[in-house]
N, C-alpha and C positions, 0 to 999 in steps of 0.2 A: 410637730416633730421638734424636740428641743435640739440645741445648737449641741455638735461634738467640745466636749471636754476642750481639745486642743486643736484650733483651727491651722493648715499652713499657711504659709507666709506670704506664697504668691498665689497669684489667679491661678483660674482654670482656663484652659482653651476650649472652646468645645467646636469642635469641625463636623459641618452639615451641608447636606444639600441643600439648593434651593426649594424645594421640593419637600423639604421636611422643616421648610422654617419654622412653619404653625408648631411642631413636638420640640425645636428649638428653642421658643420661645416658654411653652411651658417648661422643658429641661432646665433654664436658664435661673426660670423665676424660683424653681422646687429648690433650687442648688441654693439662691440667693437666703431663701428663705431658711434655708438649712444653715447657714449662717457663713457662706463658702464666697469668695470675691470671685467675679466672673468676669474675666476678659471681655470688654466691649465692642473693639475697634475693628471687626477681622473685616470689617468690609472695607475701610480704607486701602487694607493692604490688597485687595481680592483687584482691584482699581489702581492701585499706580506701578509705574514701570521699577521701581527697583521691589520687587515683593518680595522674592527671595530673603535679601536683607533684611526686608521691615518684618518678613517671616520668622526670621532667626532672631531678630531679637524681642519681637512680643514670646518667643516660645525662651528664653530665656528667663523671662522674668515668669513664667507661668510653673507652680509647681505640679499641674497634671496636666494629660490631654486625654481629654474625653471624645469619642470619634461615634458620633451619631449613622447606625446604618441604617437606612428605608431600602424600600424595594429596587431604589437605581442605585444600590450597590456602592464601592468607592470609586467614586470616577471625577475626573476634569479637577477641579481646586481643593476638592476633598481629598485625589490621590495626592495631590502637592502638598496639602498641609501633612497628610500622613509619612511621604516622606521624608520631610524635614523632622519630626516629631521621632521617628524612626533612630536619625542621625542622630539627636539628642539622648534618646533614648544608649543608642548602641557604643557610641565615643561620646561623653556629655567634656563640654567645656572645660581647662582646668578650675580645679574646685568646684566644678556645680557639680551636683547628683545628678544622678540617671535620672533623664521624665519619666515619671510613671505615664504608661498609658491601659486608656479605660473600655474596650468597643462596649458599645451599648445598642440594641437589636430591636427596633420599633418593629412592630405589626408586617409579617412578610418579607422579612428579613434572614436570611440562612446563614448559618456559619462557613459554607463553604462562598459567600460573598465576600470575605476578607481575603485581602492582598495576602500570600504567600507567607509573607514575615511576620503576622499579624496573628498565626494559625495559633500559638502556643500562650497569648494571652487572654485569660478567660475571662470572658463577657457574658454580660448581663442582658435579660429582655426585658420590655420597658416599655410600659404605654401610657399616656397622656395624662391620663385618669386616673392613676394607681400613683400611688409615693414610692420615691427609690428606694432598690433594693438598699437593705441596713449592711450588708458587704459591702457595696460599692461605697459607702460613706463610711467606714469605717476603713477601705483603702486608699482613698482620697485623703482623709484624714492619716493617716500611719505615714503616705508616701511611698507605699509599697506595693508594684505590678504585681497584680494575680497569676501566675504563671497557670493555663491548664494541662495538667498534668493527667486526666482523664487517660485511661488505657485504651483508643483510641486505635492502633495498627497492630491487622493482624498478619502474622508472619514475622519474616526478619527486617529490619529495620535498616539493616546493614547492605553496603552493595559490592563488598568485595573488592576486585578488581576493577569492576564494570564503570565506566562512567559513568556519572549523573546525568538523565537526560531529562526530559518537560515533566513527565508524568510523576517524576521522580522527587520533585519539587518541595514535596511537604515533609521529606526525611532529608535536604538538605540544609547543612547548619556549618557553622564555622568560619560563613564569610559571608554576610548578611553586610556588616558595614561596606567588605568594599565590593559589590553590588551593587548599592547602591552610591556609593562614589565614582563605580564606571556608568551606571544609568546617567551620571549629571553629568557627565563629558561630551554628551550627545547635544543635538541643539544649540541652541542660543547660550551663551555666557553673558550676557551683559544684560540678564533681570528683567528683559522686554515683557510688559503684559502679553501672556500667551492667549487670549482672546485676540487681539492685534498682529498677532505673529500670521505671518504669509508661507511661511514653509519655505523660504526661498535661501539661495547662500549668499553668503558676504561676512561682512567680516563679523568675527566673535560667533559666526553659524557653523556647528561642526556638523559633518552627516556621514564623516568616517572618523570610527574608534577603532582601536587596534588593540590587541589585549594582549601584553609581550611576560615573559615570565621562562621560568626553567622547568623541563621536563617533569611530571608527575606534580606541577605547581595546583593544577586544578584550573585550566586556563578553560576547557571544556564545559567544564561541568558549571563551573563559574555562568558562565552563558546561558547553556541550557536550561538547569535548573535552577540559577537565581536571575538573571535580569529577560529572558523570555519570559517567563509566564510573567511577572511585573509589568514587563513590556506589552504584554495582552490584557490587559486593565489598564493599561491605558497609564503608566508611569510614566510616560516619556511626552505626553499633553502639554504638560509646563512649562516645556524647552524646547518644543518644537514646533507646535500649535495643532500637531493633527492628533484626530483623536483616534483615528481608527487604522493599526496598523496588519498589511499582512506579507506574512512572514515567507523567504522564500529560502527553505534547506533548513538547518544546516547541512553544506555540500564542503566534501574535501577533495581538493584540483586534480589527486592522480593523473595519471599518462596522460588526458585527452582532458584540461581544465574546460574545454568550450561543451565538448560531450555532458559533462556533469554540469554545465551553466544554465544549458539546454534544458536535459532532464529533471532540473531543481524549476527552471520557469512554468513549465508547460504542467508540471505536476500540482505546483501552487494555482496557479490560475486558469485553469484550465478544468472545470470540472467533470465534465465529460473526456471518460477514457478516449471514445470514439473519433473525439474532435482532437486530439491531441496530435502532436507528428512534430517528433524532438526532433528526428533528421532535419528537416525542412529548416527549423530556428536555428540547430548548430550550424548549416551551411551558411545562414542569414550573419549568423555571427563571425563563420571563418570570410566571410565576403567582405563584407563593412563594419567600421571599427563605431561606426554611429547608431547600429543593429538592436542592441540592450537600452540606449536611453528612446530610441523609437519607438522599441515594442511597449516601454512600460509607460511613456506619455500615452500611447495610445489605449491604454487599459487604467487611465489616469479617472479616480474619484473624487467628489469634494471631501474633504476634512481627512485624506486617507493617504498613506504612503507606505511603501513598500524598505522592509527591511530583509539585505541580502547576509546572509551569515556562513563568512566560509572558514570552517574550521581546519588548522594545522595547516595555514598559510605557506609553512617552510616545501609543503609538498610542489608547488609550484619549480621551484629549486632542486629540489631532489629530483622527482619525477617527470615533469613535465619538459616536453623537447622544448627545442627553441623559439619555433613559428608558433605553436599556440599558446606558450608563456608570452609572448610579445602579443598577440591577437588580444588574450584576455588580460593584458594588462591596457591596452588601449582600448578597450569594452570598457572597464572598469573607471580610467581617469575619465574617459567622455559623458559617462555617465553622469561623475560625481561633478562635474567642472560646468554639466548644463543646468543651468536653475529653474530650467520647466520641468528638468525632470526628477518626482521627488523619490528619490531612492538614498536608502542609508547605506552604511555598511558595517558591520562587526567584524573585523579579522582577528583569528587566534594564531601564536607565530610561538617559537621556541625562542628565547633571548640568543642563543647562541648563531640564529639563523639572519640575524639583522643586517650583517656587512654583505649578505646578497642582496638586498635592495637595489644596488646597480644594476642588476639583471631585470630590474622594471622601470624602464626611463620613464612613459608616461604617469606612473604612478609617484617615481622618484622625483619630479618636476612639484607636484602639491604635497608634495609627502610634508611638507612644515606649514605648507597654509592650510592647508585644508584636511590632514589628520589630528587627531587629539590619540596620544599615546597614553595608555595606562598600565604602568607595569605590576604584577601580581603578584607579590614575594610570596616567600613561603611562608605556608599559613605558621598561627603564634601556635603560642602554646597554650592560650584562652581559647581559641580558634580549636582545637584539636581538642580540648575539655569538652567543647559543647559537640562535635562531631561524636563524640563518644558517649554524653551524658544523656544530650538531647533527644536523640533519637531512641535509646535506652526506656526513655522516661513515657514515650510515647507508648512504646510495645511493652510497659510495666515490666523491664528487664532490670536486675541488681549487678551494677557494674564494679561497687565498691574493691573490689579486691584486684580490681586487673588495671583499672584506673590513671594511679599513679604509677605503676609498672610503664604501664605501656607510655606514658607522656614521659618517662627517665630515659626510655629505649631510644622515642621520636627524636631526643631533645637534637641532636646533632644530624640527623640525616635529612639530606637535600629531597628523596622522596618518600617524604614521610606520612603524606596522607594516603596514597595506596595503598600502602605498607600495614597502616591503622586501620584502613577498613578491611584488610584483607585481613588481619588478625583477629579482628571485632567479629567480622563474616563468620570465622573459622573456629570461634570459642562459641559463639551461637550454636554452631550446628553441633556441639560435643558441651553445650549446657547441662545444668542439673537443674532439672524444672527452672524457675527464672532467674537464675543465678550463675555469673560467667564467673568461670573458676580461676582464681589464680595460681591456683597449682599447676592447673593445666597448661597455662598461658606456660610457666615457669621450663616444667618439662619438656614446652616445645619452643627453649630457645629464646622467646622474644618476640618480634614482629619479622625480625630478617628471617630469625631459623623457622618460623613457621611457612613461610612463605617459600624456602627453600627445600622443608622435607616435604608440604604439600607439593612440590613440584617434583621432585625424588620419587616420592611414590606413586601417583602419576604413572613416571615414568616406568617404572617395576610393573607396575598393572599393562599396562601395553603391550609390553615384552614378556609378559605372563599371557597373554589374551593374544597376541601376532607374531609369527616368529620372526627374527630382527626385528623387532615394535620398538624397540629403545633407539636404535639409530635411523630407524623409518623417523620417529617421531622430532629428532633431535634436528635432519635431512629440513624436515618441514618447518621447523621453527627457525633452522640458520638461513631457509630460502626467505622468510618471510623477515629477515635481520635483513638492512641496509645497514653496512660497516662503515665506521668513522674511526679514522685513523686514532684517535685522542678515547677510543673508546667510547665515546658516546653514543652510542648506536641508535637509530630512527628504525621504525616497524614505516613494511611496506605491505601493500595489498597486491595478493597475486589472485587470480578467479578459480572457483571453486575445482575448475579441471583441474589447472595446471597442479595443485594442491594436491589433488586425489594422485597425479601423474608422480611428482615429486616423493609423497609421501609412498608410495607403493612402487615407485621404480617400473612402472610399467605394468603393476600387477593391479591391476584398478579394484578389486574386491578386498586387497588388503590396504590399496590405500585410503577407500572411502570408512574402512576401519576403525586405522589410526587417525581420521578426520573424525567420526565422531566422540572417539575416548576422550580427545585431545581437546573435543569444544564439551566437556563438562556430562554425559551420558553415563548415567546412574550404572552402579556396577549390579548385574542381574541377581534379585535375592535380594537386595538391602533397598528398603522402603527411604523413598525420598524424606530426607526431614523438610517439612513445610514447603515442598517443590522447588528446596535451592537446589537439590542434586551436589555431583561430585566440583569437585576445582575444574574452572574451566579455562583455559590459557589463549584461547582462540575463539572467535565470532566471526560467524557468518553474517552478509547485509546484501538486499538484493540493491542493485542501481540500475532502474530501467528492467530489460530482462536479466541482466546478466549478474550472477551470484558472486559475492569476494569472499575472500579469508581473511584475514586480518589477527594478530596478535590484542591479546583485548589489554595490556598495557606496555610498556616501555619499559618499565621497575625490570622486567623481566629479561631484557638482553644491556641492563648499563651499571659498569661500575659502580661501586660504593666509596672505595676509597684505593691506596696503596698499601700494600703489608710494609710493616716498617722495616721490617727485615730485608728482602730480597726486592723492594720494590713493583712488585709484580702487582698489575692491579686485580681485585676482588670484586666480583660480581652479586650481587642482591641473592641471584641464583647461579652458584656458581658452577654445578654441572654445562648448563649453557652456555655461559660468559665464558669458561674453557673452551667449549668445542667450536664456539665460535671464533675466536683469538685463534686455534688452530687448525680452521680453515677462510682464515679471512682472504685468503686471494681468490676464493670463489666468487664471493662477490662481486671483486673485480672485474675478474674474466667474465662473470654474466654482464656487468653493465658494461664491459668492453664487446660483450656478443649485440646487444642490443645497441650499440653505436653504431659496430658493424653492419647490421642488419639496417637499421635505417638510411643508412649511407648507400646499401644494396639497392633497397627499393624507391631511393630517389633519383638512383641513373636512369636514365635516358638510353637506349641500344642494348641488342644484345652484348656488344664488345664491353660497355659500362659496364653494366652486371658482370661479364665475366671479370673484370679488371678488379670489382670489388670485394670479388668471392674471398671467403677464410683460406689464409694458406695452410700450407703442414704445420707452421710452428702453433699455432692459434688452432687448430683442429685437434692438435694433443693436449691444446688446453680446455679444450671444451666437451672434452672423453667422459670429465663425471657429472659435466649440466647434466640434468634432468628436463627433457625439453619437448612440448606438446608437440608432437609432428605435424600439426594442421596450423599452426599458428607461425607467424612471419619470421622468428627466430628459427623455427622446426624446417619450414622450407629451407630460409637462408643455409643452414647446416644440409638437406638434403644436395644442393644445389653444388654446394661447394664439396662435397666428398663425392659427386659422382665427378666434379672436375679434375679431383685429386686422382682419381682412377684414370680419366683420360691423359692426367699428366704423366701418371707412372705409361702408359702405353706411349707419348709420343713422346716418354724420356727413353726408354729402351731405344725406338725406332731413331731417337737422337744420338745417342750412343754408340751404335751401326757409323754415325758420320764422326764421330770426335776423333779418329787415329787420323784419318784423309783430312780433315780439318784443322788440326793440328803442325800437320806438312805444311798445308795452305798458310796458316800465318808464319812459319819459319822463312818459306820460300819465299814470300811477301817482305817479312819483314815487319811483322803487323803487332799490337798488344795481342795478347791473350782473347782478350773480351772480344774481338773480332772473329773469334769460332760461332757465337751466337748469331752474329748480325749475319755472318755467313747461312745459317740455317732460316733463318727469317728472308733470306734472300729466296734461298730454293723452296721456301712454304709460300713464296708466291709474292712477299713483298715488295714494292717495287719504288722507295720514295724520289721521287721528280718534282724538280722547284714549281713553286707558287706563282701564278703572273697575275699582274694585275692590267687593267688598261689604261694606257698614256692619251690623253687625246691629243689633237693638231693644235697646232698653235705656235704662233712668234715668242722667241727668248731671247732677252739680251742677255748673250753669255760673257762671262768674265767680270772682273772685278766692277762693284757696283759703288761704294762706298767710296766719294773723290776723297772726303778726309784722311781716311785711312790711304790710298793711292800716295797722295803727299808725304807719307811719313815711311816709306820703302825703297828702299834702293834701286837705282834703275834697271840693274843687274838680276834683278828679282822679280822686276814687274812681269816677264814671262810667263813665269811659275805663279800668279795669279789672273793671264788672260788679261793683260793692259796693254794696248788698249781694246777696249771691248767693242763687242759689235749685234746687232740685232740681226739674227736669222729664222727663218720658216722651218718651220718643225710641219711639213705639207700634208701628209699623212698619221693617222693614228696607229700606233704600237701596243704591244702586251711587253713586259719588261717585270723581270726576275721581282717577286715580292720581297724576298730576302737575300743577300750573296748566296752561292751554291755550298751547301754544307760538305762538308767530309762524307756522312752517310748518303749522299746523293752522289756524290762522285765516284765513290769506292762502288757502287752497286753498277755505273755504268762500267767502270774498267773489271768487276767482277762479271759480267754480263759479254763485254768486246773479248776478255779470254775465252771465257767458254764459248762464246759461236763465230770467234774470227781469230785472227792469227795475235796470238800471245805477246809478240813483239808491239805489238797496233797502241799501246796503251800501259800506264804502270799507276801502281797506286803511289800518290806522294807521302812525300816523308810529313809525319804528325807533326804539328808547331806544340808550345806548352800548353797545356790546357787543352791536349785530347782530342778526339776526332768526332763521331758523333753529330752534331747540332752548330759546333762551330764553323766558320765560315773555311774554305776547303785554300789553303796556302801553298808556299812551295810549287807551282804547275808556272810553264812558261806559258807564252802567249801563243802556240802551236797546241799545246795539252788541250787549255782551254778555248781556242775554237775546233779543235776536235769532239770537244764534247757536245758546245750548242749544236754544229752538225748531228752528232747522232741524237740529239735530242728532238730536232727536228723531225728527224727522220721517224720517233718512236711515235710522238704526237701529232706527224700529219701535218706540219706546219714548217714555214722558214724560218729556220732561226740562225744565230750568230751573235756575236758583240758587237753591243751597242758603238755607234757612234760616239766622238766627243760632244756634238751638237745633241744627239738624243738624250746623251747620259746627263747634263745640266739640265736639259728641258725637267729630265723627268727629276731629277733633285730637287730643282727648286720650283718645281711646282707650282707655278706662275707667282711667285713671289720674288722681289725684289732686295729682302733681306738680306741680313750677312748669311745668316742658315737660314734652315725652313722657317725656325720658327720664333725667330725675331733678329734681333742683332746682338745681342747674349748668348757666349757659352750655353749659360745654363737658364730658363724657363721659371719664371715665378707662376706659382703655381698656388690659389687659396691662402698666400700669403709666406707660401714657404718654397726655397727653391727646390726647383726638380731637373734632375739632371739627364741629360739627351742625346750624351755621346762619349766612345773611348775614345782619348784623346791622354796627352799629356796634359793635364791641366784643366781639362773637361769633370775630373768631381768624380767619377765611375770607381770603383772595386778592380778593376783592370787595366788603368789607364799607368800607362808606360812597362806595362808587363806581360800581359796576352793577350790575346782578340777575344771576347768576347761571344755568347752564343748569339745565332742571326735573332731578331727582333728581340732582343733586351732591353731595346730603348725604344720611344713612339714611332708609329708610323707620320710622313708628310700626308699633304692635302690629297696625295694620289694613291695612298696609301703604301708607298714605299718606304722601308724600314733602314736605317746605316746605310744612309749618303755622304754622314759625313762622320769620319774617323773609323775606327774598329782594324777593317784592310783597305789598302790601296784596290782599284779594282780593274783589270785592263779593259779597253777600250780598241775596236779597231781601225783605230784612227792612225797616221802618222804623226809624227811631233813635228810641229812647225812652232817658233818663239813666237809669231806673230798669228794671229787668226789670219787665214787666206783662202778660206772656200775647204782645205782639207779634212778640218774639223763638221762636215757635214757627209765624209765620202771613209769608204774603209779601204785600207792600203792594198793598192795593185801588186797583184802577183803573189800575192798573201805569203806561202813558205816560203817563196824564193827573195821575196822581199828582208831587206836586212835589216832597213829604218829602223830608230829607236820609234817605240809605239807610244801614246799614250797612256796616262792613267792617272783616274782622277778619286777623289774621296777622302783623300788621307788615310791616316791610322794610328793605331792605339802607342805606336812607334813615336810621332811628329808631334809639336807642337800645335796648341788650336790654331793658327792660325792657319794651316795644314788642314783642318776642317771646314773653311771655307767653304760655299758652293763653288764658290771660283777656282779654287786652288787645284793645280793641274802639273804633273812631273812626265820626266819622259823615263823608260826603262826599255834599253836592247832586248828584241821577242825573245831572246833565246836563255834571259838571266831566269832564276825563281829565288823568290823569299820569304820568309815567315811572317810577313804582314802585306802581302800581294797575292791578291784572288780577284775573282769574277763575278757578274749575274749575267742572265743571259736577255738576249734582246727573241724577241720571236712576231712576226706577221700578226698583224689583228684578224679576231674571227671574223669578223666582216666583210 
């Protein structure tokens, strides 16, 4: 064979298997002898740790790559070199040309054995024995890739609106370079022989890629149909070391991320239907956060790892509640954080959804060591040529006239490749034999107006074919819109009921109707062209048993831009993007039903559920949901309108008491709001203080602190129990958990009118800050042991006011402190202070202006609540300045008794020091004040 006229400059590469080295070797010698320089060295590079590099620059100096296939296909150092060959090919270097590359097809060799990206360059067959084809040396020689251009696909080439998914693979074009720039994000970064590689992480090992970008970027399809099937040939061998990967999903998180985590594992590995049982794993999952890297160590192969792929990441955030977004975010980092277990990860995410990342701590913790982020811009305008050419060339379609058109329309819109195929899609189906018209294109607008009168009309045919079909169908596309304030709207998945319920308002034969017009169902009489059928705006997908609906893009309910006029924003399709804008508080109200509802069904008691039922105002909101009666929303609404019915009956029957009730707070003296507490009285209510139990035991009462004693006047040591003394506390006690509130008092003196003499009891006068919950003020020391008496009397037990001696016991709680709970005001607490009392100077929202509600600050060791400040609290003790036995005994003769009494605790009135456990004043039985109240003391059950 004589040598070509004009030889190139540089080597050949020629990439083979082991296994074909013998047809290598002849390949090498026929090339040599043809007069062609042949790359020597590949095996050095096949052998040392930086290969990558040593890869990229022998493929530098090389001006072709010739890729040798045998019967084992391209796999392990052959997909490597073809990768990087690829990259040259696809982006070449500044100033160097594009590598041509060559596949060459030994004996047993198929064309569908080439990598994905590999499908459109036309090769040659080749055997040992035979001299190379005079093309192949005459394209070597030129420097110019054979593109096959063979008419190859029959049908449309185009896929509209639809995602690209695996199958899809050989008509995906446009984004081949970054492909395989997110393929090399995965694994190893630092050039390790991948025969050496362990699989395992550390540093420079990535095993989560994240693939961030803007709606309608192509983040999907990018996956599915460029680096999966890659990924199943074995591309990702050279960065990671294993050779054999199996794939689990792609799954997207909706409502129940573990449900769908479940059903994507059990369905991958599990090949038997029979053996399978997702409930069981999802339980395993919602149990332990260590459940996902268990199960898949234990379904662990050699050379073999598991790639999980969850697409539209953001769903987690939109959709999912709280406890299983946190579940499967701690699935997820345990998984990836344990280095036994080899699992990868692919997430696709919306760029505008990234500042929720805080909503996945354990994720958010390796989110910089251990993800590799690649973000996906919007494709070029080369990118969108070959989307358009390529695929064309394939199905021998003539696109010359619509071409340029349509790349002038793209040049500025953010989602522009749906927009392109959905154009592409729509001139196909209204072709002249192989030729997309530009006229046509022209007539319809563009890529925006085509997409917008295809959806127009649509919607006519519906409303032609259902009667209200246009707002049935309009119903069913705004249910399946998630509203964002800024307009960006997210597509959500509802199940094929709710859809049929929605769409048909209850009329289930017109809505499973407008459910099939709506997912693309031929109009009857007109012959499907090539089985694409009508415009479809909607897809069905089974998960497990259960069937969804889904919008089959987003182009469809988001802005395009703002009128420059009125500012108003513009939607892609703007009958939609209108109706939607003018009911976007639907949305609301639904995802405020669905808060509602979950909130329902996580109470505990009848009383919970009822307390969480929808009121009137939120019932009138929720008049035009459309809501499956059988499902947890449908209950929640039945539940709370037959409450609403019982409300209107025991509002009437309320009604009957509001003139007499009315009287009753005039005659009293009472607020307004005390007509209710009045009927909640007679409906049976009946609130009485909380006890807890005191045990026995010695206290030394009064001031404890000798330091502080030396720095007080002696005139004052009184009023802190100096000198102090150690007494027997001989029996144990039950003693008030909180002061006696206002609603506990007012219900006994509402209770001594009605069945004893009227005179017997009065209600006190309210201090600031209302009656209610706070501690009950204003009563002298006769009121309030008139009350422990009847309190006794209701509960069966002895009760009364505590002693001086009881009431320190149970303060301080056998602690020897300044207070309970230490010798500080205020409680350091995890490093910050916390505050423990109304006091002057105690830190409180209330301090030196009202009492406070009982238990706003901690309980002590006995579990007693405001011992110290809030109200003074009386005691039936007599006042002695010095201890002398009286502080263990309660005053003889009790009314007739005139003694000043005691009373200990301080309050939100006094200074802290007045908070003391010691601190002790005396006040005549007969004064009352707005910061002097009680608890009660009562017998042990014992």
């Amino acid at each position: 064979m004589p040598p070509p006229a004009t030889l190139p400059t540089g080597e050949i590469f020629l990439s083979y298997s082991r296994s074909d080295r013998v047809a290598c070797i002849a390949l090498r010698s026929a090339l040599e002898q043809a007069g062609f320089p042949v790359f020597r060295d590949e095996d050095s590079i096949r052998c040392g740790d930086r290969w990558l590099t040593s890869l990229q620059k022998a493929l530098l100096g090389c001006s072709a790559f010739v890729l040798l296939v045998g019967r084992d296909g391209v796999q392990r150092w052959v997909g490597a070199e073809v990768e990087v060959a690829l990259s040259r090919h696809l982006s070449p270097a500044d100033g160097a040309q594009r590598l041509p590359i060559f596949p060459l097809f030994l004996e047993g060799a198929e064309h569908g054995d080439l990598p994905p990206f590999l499908a459109l360059f036309q090769a040659a067959r080749w055997s040992a024995d035979e001299p190379l084809p005079e093309a192949l040396l005459a394209a070597i020689t030129s420097g110019a890739t054979l593109p096959d251009y063979r008419e190859t696909f029959d049908g449309c080439p185009f896929l509209g609106l639809r995602a690209f998914a695996r199958v899809d693979a050989r008509l995906f074009f446009g984004r081949r370079m970054e492909t395989l720039e997110a393929l090399a994000c995965l694994g190893d970064q630092r050039e390790a022989n991948p025969e050496r590689l362990q699989g395992s992480a550390g540093a420079g090992y990535q095993r989560w890629l994240q693939i961030e970008g803007n709606s309608g970027a192509g983040k999907s399809s990018l996956v599915n149909a460029g680096m999966l099937p890659m990924i199943e040939r074995g591309a990702l061998w050279a960065r990671t070391g294993f050779e054999h990967w199996r794939l689990l999903g792609p799954m997207m998180p909706g409502l129940d991320p573990l449900a769908k985590l479940a059903d994507v594992l059990e369905h991958a590995l599990i090949a038997e239907p029979a053996q399978r049982d997702v409930l069981r794993l999802q339980q395993r999952f919602e149990r332990n956060e260590r459940a996902l890297a268990s199960r898949l160590r234990d379904l662990k192969q050699e050379r073999t790892a598991f790639l999980l792929i969850v697409d539209q990441f953001e769903e987690l955030f939109t959709f999912a509640g709280d406890a299983p977004r946190k579940q499967f975010d701690a699935l997820l980092a345990q998984a990836l954080h344990d280095p036994e277990c080899p699992l990868f990860l692919i997430s696709t995410v919306r760029a505008d959804f990234l500042d929720r990342f805080e909503q996945l701590p354990r994720l958010r913790a390796i989110y910089n060591s251990h993800c590799r982020r690649y973000f996906l811009p919007t494709i070029s305008e080369n990118g969108l040529r070959e989307v358009i050419e390529q695929p064309a060339a394939l199905a021998g379609l003539d696109v010359r006239e619509v071409a340029t058109a349509i790349l002038d329309d793209a040049r500025d819109e953010m989602g522009a490749l749906p927009l392109v195929e959905n154009a592409l899609f729509t001139l196909w189906q209204r072709r002249d034999g192989n030729r997309l018209s530009g006229q046509c294109y022209r007539d319809e607008n563009g890529i925006v107006g085509i997409l917008s009168t295809q959806a127009d009309e649509l919607l006519a045919r519906i409303e032609a074919d259902v009667a209200q079909g246009r707002r049935a169908a309009l119903e069913l596309l705004l249910r399946l819109t998630r509203i964002n304030d800024e307009g960006r709207h997210t597509r959500q998945r509802i199940t094929r009921e709710e859809a049929i319920l929605v769409a048909g308002n209850g009329r289930d034969e017109i809505g499973e109707r407008v459910l099939q017009l709506l997912s693309g169902e031929r109009q009857p009489g007109v012959p499907s062209a090539g089985g694409q059928g009508a415009l479809r705006l909607i897809t069905t997908s089974l998960v497990g048993k259960q069937r969804y609906v889904d919008l089959i893009h987003e182009t469809l309910i988001r802005a395009r831009g703002k009128d420059a006029t009125s500012g108003k924003r513009i939607g892609y399709w703007p009958t939609l993007y209108d109706y939607i804008e003018a009911n976007r508080d639907r949305d609301i109200h639904r995802r405020q039903l669905g808060f509602q509802t979950e909130q329902w069904l996580k109470s505990g008691g009848i009383f919970a559920r009822w307390r969480n039922l929808a009121g009137w105002r939120d019932l009138g909101l929720y008049r035009r949901l459309r809501v499956v009666s059988g499902s947890d929303e449908g209950r929640f609404l039945a539940a709370s309108r037959w409450n609403a019915r019982v409300q209107v009956a025991l509002l009437a029957l309320l009604l009957s008491f509001v003139g007499e009730s009315y009287l009753w707070t005039r005659r009293n003296d009472l607020p307004l709001d005390s007509m209710l507490m009045q009927q909640r009285y007679r409906l049976g209510y009946a609130p009485l203080p909380e006890l807890v139990d005191i045990p026995a035991g010695s206290v030394d009462i009064g001031e404890q602190d000798e330091e502080f004693v030396k720095g007080i006047p002696e005139t004052t040591m009184m009023y802190l129990g100096v000198p102090g003394r150690r007494v027997e506390i001989t029996s144990g006690f039950s003693l008030g958990k909180y002061e006696v509130t206002y609603e506990q008092f007012d219900y006994y003196v509402w209770e001594q009118q009605r069945t004893a003499d009227r005179r017997l009891a009065h209600y006190p006068t309210a201090a600031k800050g209302g009656r209610g919950k706070r501690p009950v003020v204003n009563v002298d020391w006769s009121a309030a042991s008139d009350y422990t008496r009847w309190l006794g009397g209701r509960i069966g037990r002895e009760c009364r006011l505590p002693t001086e001696a009881e009431w320190e016991h149970a303060a301080r709680a056998k602690t020897h402190t300044t207070y309970p709970w230490g010798d500080e005001v205020r409680r350091m607490s995890s490093g910050r202070e916390e505050v423990m009392a109304n006091c002057r100077g105690c830190g409180s929202s209330w301090d030196g202006d009202q009492s406070a509600p009982v238990g706003s600050f901690a309980a002590n060791a006995f579990g007693v609540h405001d011992t110290s400040g809030n109200v003074w609290e009386w005691t039936c003790s007599v006042w002695r300045e010095r201890f002398d036995g009286s502080e263990q005994t309660c005053a003889a003769g009790a009314r007739e008794n005139t003694e000043a009494r005691v009373v200990r605790g301080g309050s939100w009135n006094d200074v802290v020091a007045f908070a003391r456990s010691a601190a002790r004043f005396r006040v005549p039985p007969d004064l009352r004040f707005d910061f002097l109240g009680f608890r009660v003391w009562c017998s042990s059950q014992s």
